[in-house]
N, C-alpha and C positions, 0 to 999 in steps of 0.2 A: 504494500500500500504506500505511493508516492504522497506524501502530504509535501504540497511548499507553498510559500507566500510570496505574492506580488505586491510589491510597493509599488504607490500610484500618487503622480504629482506633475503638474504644466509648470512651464517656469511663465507664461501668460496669465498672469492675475492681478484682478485691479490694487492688488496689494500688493509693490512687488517684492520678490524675494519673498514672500511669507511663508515657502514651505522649510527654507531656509533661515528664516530672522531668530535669532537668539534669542533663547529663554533656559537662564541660570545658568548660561554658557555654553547652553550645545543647539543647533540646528533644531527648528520646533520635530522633523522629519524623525532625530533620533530616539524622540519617547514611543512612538508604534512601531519602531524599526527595532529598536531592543527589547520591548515588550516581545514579539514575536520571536526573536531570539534566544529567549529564555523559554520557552513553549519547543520543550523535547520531543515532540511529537511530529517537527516541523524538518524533513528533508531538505529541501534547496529554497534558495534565500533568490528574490526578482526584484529589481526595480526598472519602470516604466516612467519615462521620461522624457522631453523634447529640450530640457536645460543641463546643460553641463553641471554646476552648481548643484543640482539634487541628485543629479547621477553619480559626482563625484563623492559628496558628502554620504550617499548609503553606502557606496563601493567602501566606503572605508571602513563601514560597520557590516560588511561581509557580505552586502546585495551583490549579484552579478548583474551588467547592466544593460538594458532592451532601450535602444535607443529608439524613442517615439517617432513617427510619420506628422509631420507640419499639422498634416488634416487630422490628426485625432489629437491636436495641444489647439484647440480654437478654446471658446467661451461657450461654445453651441456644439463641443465635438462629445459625444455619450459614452461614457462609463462603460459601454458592453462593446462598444468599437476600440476602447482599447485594452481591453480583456482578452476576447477574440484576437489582434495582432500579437498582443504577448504569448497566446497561448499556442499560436501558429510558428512563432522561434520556437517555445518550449520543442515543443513537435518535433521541429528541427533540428534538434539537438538530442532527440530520443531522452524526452527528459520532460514526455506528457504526463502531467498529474495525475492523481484518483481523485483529491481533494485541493482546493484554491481557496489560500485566504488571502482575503484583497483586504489590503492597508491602507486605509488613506492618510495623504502625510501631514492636510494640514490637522492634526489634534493628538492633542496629548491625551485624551482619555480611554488608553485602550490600558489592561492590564491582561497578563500573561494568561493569568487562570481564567480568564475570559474567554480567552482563544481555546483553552484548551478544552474549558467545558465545550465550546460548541462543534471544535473537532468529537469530540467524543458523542457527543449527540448523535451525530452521522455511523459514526463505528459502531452507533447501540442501534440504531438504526437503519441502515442503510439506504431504504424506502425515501426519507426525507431529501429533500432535492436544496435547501439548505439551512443553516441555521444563524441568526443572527441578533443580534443585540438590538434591545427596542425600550423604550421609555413609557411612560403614559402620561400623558396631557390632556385632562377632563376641561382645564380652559377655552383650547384651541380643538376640539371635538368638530369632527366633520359635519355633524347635523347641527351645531350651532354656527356653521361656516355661512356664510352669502357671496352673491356676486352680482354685480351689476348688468343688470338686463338693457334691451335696446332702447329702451325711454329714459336710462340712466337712473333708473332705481334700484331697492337692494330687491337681492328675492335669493331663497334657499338652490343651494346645488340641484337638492333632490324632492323627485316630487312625494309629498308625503299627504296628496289625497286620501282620504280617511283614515287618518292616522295620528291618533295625537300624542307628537314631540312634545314630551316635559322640556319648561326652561330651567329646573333642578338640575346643574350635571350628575349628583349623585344618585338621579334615575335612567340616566343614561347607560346603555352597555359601555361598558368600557373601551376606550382610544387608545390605541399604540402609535408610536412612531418609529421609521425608522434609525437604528443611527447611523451618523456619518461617521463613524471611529474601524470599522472594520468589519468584512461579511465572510463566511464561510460553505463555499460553493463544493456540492457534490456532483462530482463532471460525470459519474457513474451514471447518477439517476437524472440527469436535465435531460427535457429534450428544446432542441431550439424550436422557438415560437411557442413552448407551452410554458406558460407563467402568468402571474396578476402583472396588470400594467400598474408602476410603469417601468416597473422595474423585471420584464420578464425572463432576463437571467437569470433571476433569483429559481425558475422553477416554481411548482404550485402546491408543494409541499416543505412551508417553510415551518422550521421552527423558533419561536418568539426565545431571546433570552435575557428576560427582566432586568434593564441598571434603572440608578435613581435618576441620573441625567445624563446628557450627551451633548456636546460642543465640540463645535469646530471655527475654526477662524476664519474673518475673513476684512476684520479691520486692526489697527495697530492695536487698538483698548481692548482687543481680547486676547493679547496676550497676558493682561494679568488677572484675566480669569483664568487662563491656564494654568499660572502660578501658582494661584491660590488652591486649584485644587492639585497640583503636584505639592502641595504641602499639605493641606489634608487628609491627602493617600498615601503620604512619607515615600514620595517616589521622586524626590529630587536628588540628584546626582550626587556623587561625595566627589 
C-alpha cells in the first residue's frame, strides 16, 4: 500500500509570497509539510508548484519536486487539474499511489494524528473514497444562506415550499465545512466524475473528521492567527 502526500501551492497570490512568508521563523509551507512528515504511514513526500520559492523551500524538508504547468498556477486554475498532473508524473515514475494526501501550504493547522486518523479511516475501510477534516458552523448554515435574485433582492438558495425552516440554528440538522488544511484521497475506490460537487475528486463516499476550526491564509493579519494557534497546540518550532 503506497501512501504519499502532495504538497500544493501557486507562487500567484494576491498575497505575495504567503505560502512562503515567515511565521516564528520558518516558511508558513513548513507546519503541513512537517506535520505530514511525522505521519509514519506516509511513503513519498510531492510538492506541486509553478514558484521556485515553494519548490525550493519543501525540497529542503524532503518534498521531491513537480514542477507546475502556467495553466494550472492561474487564480481560476482547480485543485483537481493539479492533482490529476501531479499524479500523471507520479505515474511516471512508477510511483502511482493507493492513497493521496493533499497539503495545502497556505495553513498551519494541520496536525500529524490528523493525517493519520484519516489514512486509517480508509485502511479500516477501504469502501470510502475519502476522508477529511470538516468543522461545523451553525452560523453560516446553508439554509440560512441567501442570494440575490434578478430584481436585486435577497431570496433563499433553496426552494423550501412547504416546509418550515426554523430560524433556531439549534433546530437545524447540522452544517459541516470543509477544511482547507489537508484531504485524504483513496485512488482505489474514486471513480472520475462520481462525487458531490464541487469538489468531485473527493468521490461520494467521504468520511467527515471533526476539528474545532480551520484556517487558512490569505491576508498579512492572518498570520497571527496562525501564531496564536501554533501556541495553543504547543507546535511552535524550538
Amino acid at each position: 500500500m503506497r501512501v504519499t502526500a502532495l504538497l500544493t501551492g501557486r507562487g500567484n497570490n494576491s498575497l505575495k509570497d504567503k505560502n512562503v512568508l515567515p511565521v516564528f521563523g520558518k516558511p508558513l509551507l513548513y507546519y503541513p509539510a512537517t506535520e505530514a512528515k511525522k505521519a509514519e504511514l506516509i511513503n513519498d513526500y510531492f510538492v506541486s508548484s509553478d514558484c521556485d520559492k515553494i519548490l525550493n523551500a519543501a525540497h529542503h524538508l524532503g518534498y521531491e519536486k513537480i514542477l507546475r504547468p502556467s495553466e494550472y498556477a492561474t487564480p481560476t486554475a482547480l485543485h483537481s487539474d493539479v492533482i490529476k498532473h501531479s499524479l500523471e508524473i507520479m505515474k511516471s515514475m512508477g510511483r502511482f499511489p493507493d492513497i493521496l494526501v493533499v497539503l495545502l501550504a497556505n495553513t498551519v493547522m494541520v496536525k500529524s494524528e490528523w493525517i493519520v486518523n484519516c489514512i486509517n479511516e480508509i485502511l479500516n475501510d477501504p469502501s470510502l473514497t475519502a476522508a477529511v477534516p470538516v468543522y461545523s458552523d451553525m452560523d453560516h448554515h446553508p439554509y440560512r444562506a441567501k442570494m440575490v435574485n434578478s430584481e436585486g433582492n435577497l431570496e433563499p438558495f433553496f426552494d423550501f415550499s412547504g416546509k418550515a425552516i426554523s430560524s433556531n440554528r439549534q433546530e437545524l440538522p447540522k452544517s459541516y465545512f470543509l477544511c482547507h488544511n489537508f484531504w485524504v484521497l483513496n485512488l482505489r475506490s474514486i471513480k472520475e466524475g462520481v462525487g458531490y460537487q464541487p469538489w468531485t475528486f473527493m468521490g461520494n463516499r467521504v468520511k467527515p473528521f471533526e476539528v474545532s476550526k480551520a484556517f487558512d491564509v490569505h491576508t498579512i493579519e492572518d498570520i497571527e492567527i496562525c501564531k496564536q494557534w501554533l501556541i495553543e497546540n504547543n507546535l511552535v518550532p524550538s
